[in-house]
Structures are given as structure tokens and as C-alpha cells.
C-alpha positions in Angstrom: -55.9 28.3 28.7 -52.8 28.7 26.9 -50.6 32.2 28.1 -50.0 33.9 24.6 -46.5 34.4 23.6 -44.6 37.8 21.4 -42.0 37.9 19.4 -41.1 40.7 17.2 -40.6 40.6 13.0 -39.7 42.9 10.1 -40.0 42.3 6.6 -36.3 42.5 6.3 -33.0 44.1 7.7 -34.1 47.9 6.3 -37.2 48.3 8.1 -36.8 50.4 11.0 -40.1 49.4 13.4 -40.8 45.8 14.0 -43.9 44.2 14.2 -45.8 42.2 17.3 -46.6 38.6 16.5 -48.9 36.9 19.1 -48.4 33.2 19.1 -49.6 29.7 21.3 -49.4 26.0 21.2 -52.6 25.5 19.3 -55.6 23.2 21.1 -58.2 22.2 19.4 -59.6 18.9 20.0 -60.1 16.0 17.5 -57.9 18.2 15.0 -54.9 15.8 13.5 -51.6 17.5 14.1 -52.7 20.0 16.7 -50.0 18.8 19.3 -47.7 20.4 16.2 -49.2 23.1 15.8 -49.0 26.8 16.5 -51.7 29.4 16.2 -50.3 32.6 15.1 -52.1 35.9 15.3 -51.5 39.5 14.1 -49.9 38.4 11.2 -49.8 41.2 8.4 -50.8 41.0 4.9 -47.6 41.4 3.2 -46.5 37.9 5.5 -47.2 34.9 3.4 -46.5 31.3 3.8 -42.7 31.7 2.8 -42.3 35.0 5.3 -44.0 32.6 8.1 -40.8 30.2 7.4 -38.4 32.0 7.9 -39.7 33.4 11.1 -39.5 30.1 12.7 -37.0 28.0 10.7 -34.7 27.7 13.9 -37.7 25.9 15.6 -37.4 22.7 13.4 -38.9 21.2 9.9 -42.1 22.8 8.9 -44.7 20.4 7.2 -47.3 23.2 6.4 -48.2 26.7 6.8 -52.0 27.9 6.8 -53.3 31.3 6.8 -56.3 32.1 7.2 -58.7 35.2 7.5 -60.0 34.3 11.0 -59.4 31.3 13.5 -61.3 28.2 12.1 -60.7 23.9 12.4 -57.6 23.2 9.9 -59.1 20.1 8.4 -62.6 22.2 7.8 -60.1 24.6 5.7 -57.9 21.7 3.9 -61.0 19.7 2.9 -63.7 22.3 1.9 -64.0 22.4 -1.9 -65.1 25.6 -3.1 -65.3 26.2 -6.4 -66.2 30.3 -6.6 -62.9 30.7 -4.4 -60.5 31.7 -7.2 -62.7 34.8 -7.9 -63.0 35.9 -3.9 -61.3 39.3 -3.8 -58.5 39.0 -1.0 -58.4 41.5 1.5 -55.7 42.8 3.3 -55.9 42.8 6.9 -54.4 41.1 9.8 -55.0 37.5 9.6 -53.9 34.4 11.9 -51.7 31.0 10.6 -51.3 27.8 11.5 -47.7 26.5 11.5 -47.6 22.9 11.6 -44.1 21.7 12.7 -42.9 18.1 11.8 -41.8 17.1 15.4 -44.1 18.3 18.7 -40.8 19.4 20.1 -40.7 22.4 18.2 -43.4 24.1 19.5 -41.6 24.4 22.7 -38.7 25.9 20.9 -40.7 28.5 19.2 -42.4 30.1 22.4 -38.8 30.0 23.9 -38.1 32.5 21.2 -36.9 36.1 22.7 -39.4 38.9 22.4 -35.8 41.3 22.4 -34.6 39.9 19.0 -35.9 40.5 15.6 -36.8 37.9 12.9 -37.4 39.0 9.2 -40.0 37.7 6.9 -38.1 38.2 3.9 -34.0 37.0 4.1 -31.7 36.8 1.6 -31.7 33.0 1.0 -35.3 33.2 1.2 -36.6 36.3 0.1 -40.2 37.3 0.0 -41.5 38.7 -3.1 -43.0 42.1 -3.1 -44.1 44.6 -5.7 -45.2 43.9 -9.6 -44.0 40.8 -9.2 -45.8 39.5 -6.2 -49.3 40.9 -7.5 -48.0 38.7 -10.9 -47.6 35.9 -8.9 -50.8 36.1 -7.2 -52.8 36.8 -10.3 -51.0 33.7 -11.9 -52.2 31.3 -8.2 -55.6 33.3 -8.5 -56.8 31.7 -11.5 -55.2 27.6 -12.0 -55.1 25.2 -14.5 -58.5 24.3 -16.3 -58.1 20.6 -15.1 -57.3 21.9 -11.6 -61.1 23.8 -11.5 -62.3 21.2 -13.3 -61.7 18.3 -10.5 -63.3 20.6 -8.0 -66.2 21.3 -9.7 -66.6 17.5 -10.2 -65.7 16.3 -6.3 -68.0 19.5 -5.5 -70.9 18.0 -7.6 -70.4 14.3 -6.6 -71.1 15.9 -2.9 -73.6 17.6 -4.1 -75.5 15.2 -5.5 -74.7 12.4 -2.9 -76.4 15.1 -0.3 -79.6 15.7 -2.6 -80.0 12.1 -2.4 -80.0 11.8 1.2 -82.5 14.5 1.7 -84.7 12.7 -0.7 -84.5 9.7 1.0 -85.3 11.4 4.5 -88.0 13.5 3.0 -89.5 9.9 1.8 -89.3 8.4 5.6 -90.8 11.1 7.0 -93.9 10.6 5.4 -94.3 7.2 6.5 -95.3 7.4 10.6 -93.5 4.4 13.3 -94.9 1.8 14.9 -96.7 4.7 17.8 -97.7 7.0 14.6 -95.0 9.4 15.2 -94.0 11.0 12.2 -89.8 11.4 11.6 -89.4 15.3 10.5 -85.7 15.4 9.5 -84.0 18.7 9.9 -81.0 19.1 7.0 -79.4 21.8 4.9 -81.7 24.7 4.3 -83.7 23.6 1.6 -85.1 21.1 3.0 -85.9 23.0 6.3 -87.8 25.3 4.0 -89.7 22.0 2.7 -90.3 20.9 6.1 -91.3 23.8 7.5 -94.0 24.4 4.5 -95.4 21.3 5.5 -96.0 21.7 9.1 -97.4 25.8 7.6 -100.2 23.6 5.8 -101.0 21.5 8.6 -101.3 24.6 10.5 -103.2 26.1 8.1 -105.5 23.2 7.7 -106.2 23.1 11.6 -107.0 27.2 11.5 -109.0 26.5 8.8 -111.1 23.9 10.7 -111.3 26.3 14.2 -112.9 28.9 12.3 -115.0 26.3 10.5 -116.2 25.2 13.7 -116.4 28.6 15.3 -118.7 30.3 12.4 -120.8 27.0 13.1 -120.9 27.3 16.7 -121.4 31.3 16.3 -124.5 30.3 13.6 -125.8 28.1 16.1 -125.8 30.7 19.0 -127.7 33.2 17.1 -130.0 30.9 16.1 -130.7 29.9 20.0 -131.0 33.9 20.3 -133.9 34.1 17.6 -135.7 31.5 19.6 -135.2 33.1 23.0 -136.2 36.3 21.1 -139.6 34.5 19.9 -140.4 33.4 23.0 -140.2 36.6 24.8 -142.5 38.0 22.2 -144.8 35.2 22.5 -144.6 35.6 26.2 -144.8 39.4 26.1 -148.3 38.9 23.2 -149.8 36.6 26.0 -149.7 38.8 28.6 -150.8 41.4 27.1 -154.5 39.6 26.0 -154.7 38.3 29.4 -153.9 41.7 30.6 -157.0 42.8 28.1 -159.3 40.3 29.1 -158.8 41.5 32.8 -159.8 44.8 32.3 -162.6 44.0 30.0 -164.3 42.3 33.5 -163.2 44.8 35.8 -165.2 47.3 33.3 -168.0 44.9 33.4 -168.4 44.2 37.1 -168.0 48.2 37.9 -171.3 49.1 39.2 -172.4 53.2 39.1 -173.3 54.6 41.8 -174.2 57.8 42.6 -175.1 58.6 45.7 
């Protein structure tokens, strides 16, 4: 694991206390760039892409700058389409940035940086905007051109639709059972796990359904055998109790008196 690295910032040459940035040569796997790229935590909210600049411009030529609310792939975050994310309140907290350096080089330069000496966000040939006009600025970003939202909307539909599709066409195998009558359940976004899932329910269903079919059957059939047996007994009980009759009639018969 990567030892993390410090290196102290202000916003510019009047602030008094600096401010701890936490930095590392960034390692995700299967991520293009990330042998350029350094993770960056701790970094405040009044440090955007321009302040993250001209923290490291000593280091070498900076392709890109992310920031982001928490850690998270980079190509996840430059390919999602989104189109609801011009009305997402921002919030200000601590965040982390990826700063992508041109050469690999460079990272080794930045975590040589000294902890002792302080780098400002905000320089005179590069200053940061702050105030009315920064909140202008991010109003104006907040809400782009019409044809801007409009090509999202469209790439996010075309996705859209192109993934409906496929769950339609998996929902339609599934039906249909292989060559050893398995049966393909396919498990996808969540609507069609809800789809799935209310078809094994009814199966379910259908088999508890059928138990207690064949349980009030089996229960009829066992009080039936219990009228019988009861029957019987009677029958047996209404014998014996003639023969028992009968018995007594000839002992009365056979009984001779005698007195003396």
C-alpha cells in the first residue's frame, strides 16, 4: 500500500494557518492513466480545479483535474451521463481529486514536495475566484447550454433504450428451458429482478397452493378412516352387549331354587 504524503496550502499569501493536503500515487487497476495519476484527499471546498493547479504546477503539465465528493473509478465519473446532475445541490465539504499529470515522472516530483513550505491555491497569475463572483460563475456552469442537456438526454435515452431491449430479450430466453429443461433466470437491473422474482412468488405460490390441496385431502381422508374405526367400535361394542344379554338370559334359565 502506498505511504500517504502532506504538503501544506493556503488560499493565498494573507492567510495566516495553512491547510493539510494528503496525497499518493493513485492505483487502481484497469483505470487508463492511473500510473499519472495522484489521489488527493482533504481537499477543501473553496479548492477547485484551478486552485488544484497551481498547487502542483512545479510537478509538470497537468492534462486533467477531477474532484469528486468521495473516492470512485475516474472513467465511471468521465463516462456516466446523468442528466438530473445540473440541479444536484453541491455541498461543501472536504472532497478528494484526481490530478492527472501528462508525464508518469511527475508524480514522483509531487510527493518529493516539502511538507515545510507553503503552496497557495489562489496566485496572482492565476487567481482563484471567490465571492459574488464565484457563486456567478457557478450558477452560470450549473445550468448549460440547451443543446448541451439536450445531447445528454439523447445518449442517456439511446442507453436507455438499448438496455430495455436487452432485458426483453433475456426475459424472452428464459422462458424457453435447454436441452436438460433447465430454465435461464437472468438477473439485471432492478426491474427486471422484481419481474423475475414475481415469477418464481407464483411458482411458489402455485406449489403452496397444491400442499395444502393435498393436505385438506389427505386430512378428509383420515377423518373419514376415523368415522369407520368409530363404526366399528360401535358395532363391536352393540355385539357384545346382545351376546352379553343372551348369556344372562340362560344363566337365569338354568338357575334352579332351592331351598333347603
Amino acid at each position: 500500500m502506498a505511504r500517504m504524503h502532506s504538503i501544506q496550502c493556503s488560499f493565498n499569501d494573507l492567510s495566516d494557518e495553512p491547510h493539510t493536503l494528503f496525497m499518493k500515487r493513485h492505483s487502481a487497476k484497469n483505470t487508463e492513466g492511473s500510473n499519472r495519476t495522484l489521489f488527493v484527499v482533504n481537499v477543501p471546498s473553496y479548492c477547485d480545479e484551478d486552485g488544484l493547479r497551481n498547487i502542483f504546477s512545479d510537478c509538470g503539465f497537468i492534462t486533467a483535474v477531477h474532484i469528486l465528493d468521495q473516492p470512485g473509478e475516474i472513467n465511471v465519473f468521465l463516462n456516466r451521463t446523468n442528466v438530473l446532475r445540473y440541479i444536484v445541490k453541491k455541498v461543501n465539504t472536504f472532497k478528494v481529486a484526481y490530478v492527472v499529470f501528462k508525464h508518469e515522472n511527475s508524480i514522483d516530483t509531487a510527493l518529493e514536495m516539502s511538507s515545510s513550505v507553503v503552496r497557495y491555491i489562489s496566485t496572482k497569475e492565476n487567481p482563484v475566484v471567490t465571492g459574488i463572483d464565484k457563486w456567478i460563475n457557478e450558477y452560470e456552469k450549473k445550468y448549460p447550454a440547451e443543446d448541451v442537456i439536450q445531447d445528454d438526454i439523447d445518449e442517456y435515452m439511446k442507453k436507455f433504450d438499448e438496455q430495455q431491449f436487452k432485458e426483453k430479450e433475456a426475459l424472452k430466453d428464459a422462458g424457453e428451458p435447454d436441452d436438460d429443461g433447465w430454465e435461464t433466470i437472468p438477473v439485471t437491473k432492478k426491474s427486471s429482478v422484481n419481474r423475475v422474482n414475481n415469477i418464481k412468488e407464483n411458482k411458489i405460490n402455485k406449489k403452496l397452493e397444491k400442499k395444502k390441496r393435498s393436505e385438506k385431502e389427505l386430512m378428509n381422508f383420515y377423518l373419514f378412516q376415523q368415522r369407520e374405526s368409530k363404526r366399528d367400535k360401535i358395532a363391536d361394542l352393540r355385539q357384545k352387549f346382545e351376546e352379553d344379554k343372551k348369556r344372562i338370559t340362560q344363566m337365569r334359565q338354568q338357575r334352579n331354587f332351592k331351598p333347603f
